[in-house]
N, C-alpha and C positions, 0 to 999 in steps of 0.2 A: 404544918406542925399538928397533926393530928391529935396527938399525945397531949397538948397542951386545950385542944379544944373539946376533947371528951371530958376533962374535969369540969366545963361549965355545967351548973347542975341543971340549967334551961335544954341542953342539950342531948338528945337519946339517941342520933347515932349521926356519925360522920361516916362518909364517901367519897373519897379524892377524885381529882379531875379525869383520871386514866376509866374511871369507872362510873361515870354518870351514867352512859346510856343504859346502865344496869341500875341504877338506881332504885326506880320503883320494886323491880323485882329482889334489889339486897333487903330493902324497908321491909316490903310483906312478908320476905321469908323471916325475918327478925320480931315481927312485931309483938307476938309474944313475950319477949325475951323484957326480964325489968332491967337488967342491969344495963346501962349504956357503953354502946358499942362501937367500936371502929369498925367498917364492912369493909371487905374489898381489902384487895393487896395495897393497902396505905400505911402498914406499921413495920417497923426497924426499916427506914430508911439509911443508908449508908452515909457514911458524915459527907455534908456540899462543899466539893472541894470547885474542881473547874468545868466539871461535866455534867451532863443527865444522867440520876441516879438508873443505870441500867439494865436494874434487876426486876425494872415494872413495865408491863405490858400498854401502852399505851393506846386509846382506843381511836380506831380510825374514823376523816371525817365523816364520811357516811354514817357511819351508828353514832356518832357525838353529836353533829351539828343539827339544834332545831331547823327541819323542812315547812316552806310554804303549804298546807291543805290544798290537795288536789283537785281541780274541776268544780273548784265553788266561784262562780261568778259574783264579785262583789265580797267576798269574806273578807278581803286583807284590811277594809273597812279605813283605810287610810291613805293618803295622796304619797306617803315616802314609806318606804320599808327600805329595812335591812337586808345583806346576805352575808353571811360569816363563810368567806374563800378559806382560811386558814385559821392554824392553830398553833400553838407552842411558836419556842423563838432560839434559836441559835446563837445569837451576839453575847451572851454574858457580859453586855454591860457590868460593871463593877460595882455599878450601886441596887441592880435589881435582882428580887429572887424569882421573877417570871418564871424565865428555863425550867428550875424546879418543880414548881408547881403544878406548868403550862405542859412539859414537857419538849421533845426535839418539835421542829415545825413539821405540820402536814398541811395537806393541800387536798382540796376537792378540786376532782377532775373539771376541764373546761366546759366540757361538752355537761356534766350534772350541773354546773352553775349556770351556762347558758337555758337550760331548762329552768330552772329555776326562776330564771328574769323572765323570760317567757310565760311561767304560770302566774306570776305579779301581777304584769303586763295584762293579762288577760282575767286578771280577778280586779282591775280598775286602778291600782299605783301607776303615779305618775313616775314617782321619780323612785331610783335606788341607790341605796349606797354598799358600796363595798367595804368590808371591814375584816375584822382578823386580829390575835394578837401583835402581829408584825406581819403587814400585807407586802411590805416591801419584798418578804424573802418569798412570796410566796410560786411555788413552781421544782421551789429548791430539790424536792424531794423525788423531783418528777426524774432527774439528772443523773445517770451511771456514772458519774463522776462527782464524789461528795465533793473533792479538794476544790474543785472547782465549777460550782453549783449555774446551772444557768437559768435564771429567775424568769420567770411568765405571767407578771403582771399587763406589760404593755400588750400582747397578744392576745390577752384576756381579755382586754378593756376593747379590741379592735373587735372581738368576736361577739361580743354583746352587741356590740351596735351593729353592727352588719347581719346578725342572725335575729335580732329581738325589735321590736317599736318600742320601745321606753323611751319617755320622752326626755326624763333625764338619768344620768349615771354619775354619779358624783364616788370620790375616794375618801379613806377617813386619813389614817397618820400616817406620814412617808419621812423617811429621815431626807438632809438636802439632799444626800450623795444619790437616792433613788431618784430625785423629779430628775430626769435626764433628757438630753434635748430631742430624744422623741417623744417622751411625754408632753413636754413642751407645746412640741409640733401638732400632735396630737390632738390639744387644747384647742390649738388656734384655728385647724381644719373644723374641728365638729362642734358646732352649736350645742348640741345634745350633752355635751361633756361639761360639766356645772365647772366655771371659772373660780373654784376653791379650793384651797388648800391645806391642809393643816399640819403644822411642820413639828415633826417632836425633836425639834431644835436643842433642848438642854442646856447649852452654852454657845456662846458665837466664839469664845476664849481657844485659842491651839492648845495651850497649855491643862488646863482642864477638861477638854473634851480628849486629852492623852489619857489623863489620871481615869476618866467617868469608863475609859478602852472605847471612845465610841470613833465610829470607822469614817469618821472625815475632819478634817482642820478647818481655822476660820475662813480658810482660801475656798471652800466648799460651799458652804455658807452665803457669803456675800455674791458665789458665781449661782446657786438657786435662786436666791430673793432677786437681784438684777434682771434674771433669765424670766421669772415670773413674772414682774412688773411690765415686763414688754410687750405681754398678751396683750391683744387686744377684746374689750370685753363692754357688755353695757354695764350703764348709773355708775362710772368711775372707776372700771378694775379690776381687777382679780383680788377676792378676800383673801389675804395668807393671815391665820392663827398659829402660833406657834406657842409650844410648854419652854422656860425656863426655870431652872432649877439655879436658886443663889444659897452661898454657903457651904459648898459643896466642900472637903478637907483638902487644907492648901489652898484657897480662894483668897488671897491675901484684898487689904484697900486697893490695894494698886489693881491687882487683876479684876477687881470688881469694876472699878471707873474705865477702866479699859473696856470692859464688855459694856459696860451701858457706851461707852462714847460708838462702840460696834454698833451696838442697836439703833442710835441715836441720827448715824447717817443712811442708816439700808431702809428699802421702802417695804414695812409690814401692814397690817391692819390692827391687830388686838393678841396681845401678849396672856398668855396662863400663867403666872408667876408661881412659884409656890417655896419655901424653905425646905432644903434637903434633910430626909429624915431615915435613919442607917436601918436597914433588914439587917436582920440579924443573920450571922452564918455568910451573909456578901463578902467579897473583898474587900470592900470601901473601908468595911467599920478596921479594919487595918491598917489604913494606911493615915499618917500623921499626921501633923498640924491640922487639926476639928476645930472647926468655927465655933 
């Protein structure tokens, strides 16, 4: 909402996501300028119906994604760093404006991110995490075949370790329908691979994970948390965190007690809870019965 963020008067110029890596150079070429500004192809966006508005050039992860500093031994100055694999997200979930913002998903190649752990690795982190606005999809883009995209996270995860010494590699948010039984397997073969998980779970409800469009039922759900808990792991387990989202329209009493009794017998660690709150221009804010 660019348009709506330029009237802050604290505010001298906006830059959407498509055009960060230009950033410094939209600022400087403006700086002169009093009046505040949108930069960059960020204004007349097309009304958000069901797609990516696809009249904006999107910036690939190479020029978007912040890079670790090369060849400085000791710089990363910390035992855990990050790496951002991916960007933008596909699912139009029904309650998010992600897609919009974020744009379609991309993917940094394997072989640049394997480097990347590698120069970690050798500036003194121990451990790294993988992260993304949706790591699940990530690879998606790699695929001559959109209809039927073939995702590259587990091969990713193989290639780190096999090519890099990082002592650990941990993932951040995987929907259930991602942890699949070779990530599983995965887990339970390699030490190295932190016993964590963090599940953006949303509902455990069938009925409400219909309404939210998210791409698994409670049958999905109870077969990831079960599948999880069977890792074997030290001090008691595999952590699994997970977001739920209560209130969500159509979330009646009944379907609320129902989803706590779901949570009630599956084996988690520690719940994000939070009240559903509508973006605007989403599908959700249309659809009935609002809590």
């Amino acid at each position: 909402e660019p348009g709506k963020l330029i009237q802050n008067k604290n505010i001298h110029f906006v830059v959407g996501n498509q055009n960060k890596n230009r950033l410094v150079d939209l600022v400087l070429g403006s700086w002169e300028e009093t009046t505040p500004q949108i930069l960059g192809a960020v204004s007349d966006y097309p009304e958000i119906l069901s797609q990516h508005p696809i009249d904006r050039e999107w910036a690939t992860p190479e020029a978007s994604f912040m890079l670790p500093p090369i060849h400085l031994t000791g710089e990363a100055g910390r035992t855990r760093s990050f790496i951002k694999i991916q960007e933008g997200c596909n699912s139009f979930c029904t309650y998010c404006i992600i897609p919009y913002g974020r744009g379609p998903s991309r993917s940094l190649s394997i072989q640049k991110i394997v480097e990347q752990v590698g120069e970690l690795t050798h500036q003194g982190a121990k451990e790294v995490i993988i992260t993304g606005t949706n790591i699940g999809e990530y690879g998606a883009d790699f695929s001559p075949d959109s209809e039927k995209p073939s995702f590259q996270l587990e091969p990713l995860l193989h290639q780190i370790l096999a090519e890099t010494q990082i002592s650990r590699l941990r993932v951040s948010s995987l929907d259930p329908s991602e942890i699949t039984s070779t990530l599983i397997s995965f887990m339970k073969e390699n030490t190295r691979f932190c016993p964590h998980f963090h599940v953006s779970l949303q509902s455990p409800h069938s009925k409400i994970l219909r309404l939210m469009k998210r791409k698994y039922s409670s049958t999905e759900v109870e077969r990831a948390l079960l599948a999880i808990a069977e890792i074997p792991a030290p001090l008691g387990g595999t952590f699994v965190g997970m977001d739920v989202i209560t209130g969500f329209p159509g979330e009646t009493d009944e379907i609320f007690e129902e989803s706590f009794a779901i949570l009630d017998r599956l084996p988690w660690t520690r719940l994000h809870v939070f009240p559903y709150s509508e973006r605007e221009g989403t599908p959700a804010t249309r659809l009935p019965n609002r809590v």
